[in-house]
C-alpha positions in Angstrom: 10.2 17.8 -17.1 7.2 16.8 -19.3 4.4 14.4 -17.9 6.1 11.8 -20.6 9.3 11.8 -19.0 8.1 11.8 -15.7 5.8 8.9 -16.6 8.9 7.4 -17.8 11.1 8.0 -14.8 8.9 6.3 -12.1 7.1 3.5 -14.0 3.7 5.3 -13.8 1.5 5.8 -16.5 0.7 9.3 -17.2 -3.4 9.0 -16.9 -2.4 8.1 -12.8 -0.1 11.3 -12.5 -3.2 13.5 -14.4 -5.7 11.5 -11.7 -3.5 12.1 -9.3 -3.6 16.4 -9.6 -7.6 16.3 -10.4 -7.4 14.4 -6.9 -5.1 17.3 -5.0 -2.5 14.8 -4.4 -0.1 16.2 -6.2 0.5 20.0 -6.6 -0.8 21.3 -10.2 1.9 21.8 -12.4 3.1 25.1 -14.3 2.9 24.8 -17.6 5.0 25.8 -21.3 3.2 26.1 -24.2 0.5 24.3 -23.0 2.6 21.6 -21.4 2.8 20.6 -18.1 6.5 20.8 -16.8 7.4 18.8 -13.2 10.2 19.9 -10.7 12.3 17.6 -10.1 10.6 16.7 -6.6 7.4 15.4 -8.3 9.3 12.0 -9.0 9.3 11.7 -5.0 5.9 12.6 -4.3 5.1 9.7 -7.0 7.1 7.2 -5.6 5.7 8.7 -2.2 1.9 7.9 -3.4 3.1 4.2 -5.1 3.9 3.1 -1.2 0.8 4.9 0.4 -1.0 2.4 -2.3 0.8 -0.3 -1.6 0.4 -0.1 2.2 -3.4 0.2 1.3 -4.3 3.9 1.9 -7.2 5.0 0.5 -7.1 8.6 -1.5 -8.4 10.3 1.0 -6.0 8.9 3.8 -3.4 9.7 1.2 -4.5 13.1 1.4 -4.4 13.4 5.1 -0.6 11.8 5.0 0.3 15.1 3.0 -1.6 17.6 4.9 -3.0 17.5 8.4 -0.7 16.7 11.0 -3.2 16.0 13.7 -5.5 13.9 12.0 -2.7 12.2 9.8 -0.5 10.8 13.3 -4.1 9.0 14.1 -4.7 7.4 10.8 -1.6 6.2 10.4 -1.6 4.3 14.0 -4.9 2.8 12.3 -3.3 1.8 9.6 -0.4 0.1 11.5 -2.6 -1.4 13.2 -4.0 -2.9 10.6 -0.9 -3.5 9.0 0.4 -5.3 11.7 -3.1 -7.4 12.1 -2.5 -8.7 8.3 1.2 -9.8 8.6 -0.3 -12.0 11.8 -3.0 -13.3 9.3 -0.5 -13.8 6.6 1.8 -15.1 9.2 -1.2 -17.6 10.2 -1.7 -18.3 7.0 2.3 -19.4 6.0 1.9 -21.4 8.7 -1.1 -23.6 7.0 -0.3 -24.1 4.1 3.6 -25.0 4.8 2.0 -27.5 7.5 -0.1 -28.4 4.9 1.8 -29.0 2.1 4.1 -32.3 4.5 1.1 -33.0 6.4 0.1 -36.8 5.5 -3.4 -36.4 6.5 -6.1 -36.6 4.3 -8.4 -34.1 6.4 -5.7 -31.6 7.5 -8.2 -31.0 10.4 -7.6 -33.7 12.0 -4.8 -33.4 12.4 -2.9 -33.0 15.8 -0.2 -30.5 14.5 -3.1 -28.8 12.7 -4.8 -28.6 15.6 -2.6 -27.4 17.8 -1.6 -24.3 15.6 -5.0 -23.4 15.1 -4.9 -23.5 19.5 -2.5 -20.9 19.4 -4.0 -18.8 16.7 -7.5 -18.1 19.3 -5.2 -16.9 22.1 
């Protein structure tokens, strides 16, 4: 398939795909008169790349989640780890402003509830 119509089929604009093969994350396709021409299984590596951004890899740990074994089992507990350490902030976070939003206190840090949440958040 053309760059076009594989632009087309995952909702990524072509320039990404082209950055994506001058980055070696995705293999560099043959081409037809010119043209490049995608298998079929370059739609999954997109939509494969779309989640490794949207879990907040970086290119280059992109680039170790397609190659190294080793090396890619260790950044991905990092990540995780960090993954996990955001939903507990966002979690947190949920928390206040929900509070926050039926709390009747002017200063919501003075409040009790308040107060008490934030108690369990150091532990």
């Amino acid at each position: 398939m053309t760059i076009g119509r594989l632009a087309e089929l995952t909702g990524v604009p072509a320039s990404a795909i082209r950055f994506w093969e001058r980055h070696g994350l995705l293999p560099t396709p043959e081409r037809q008169s010119g043209q490049r021409r995608y298998p079929p299984e370059a739609a999954e590596r997109i939509v494969l790349l779309r989640k490794c951004q949207q879990a907040g890899l970086t290119l280059a740990q992109i680039r170790e989640f397609q190659e190294d074994q080793p090396r890619r089992a260790a950044m991905i507990r990092t990540k995780l780890a960090e993954i996990e350490q955001l939903m507990v902030d966002l979690d947190h976070a949920h928390q206040l402003l929900a509070h926050a939003l039926q709390c009747s206190k002017q200063d919501i840090v003075a409040c009790p509830t308040f107060q008490e949440q934030m108690a369990t958040w150091r532990r």
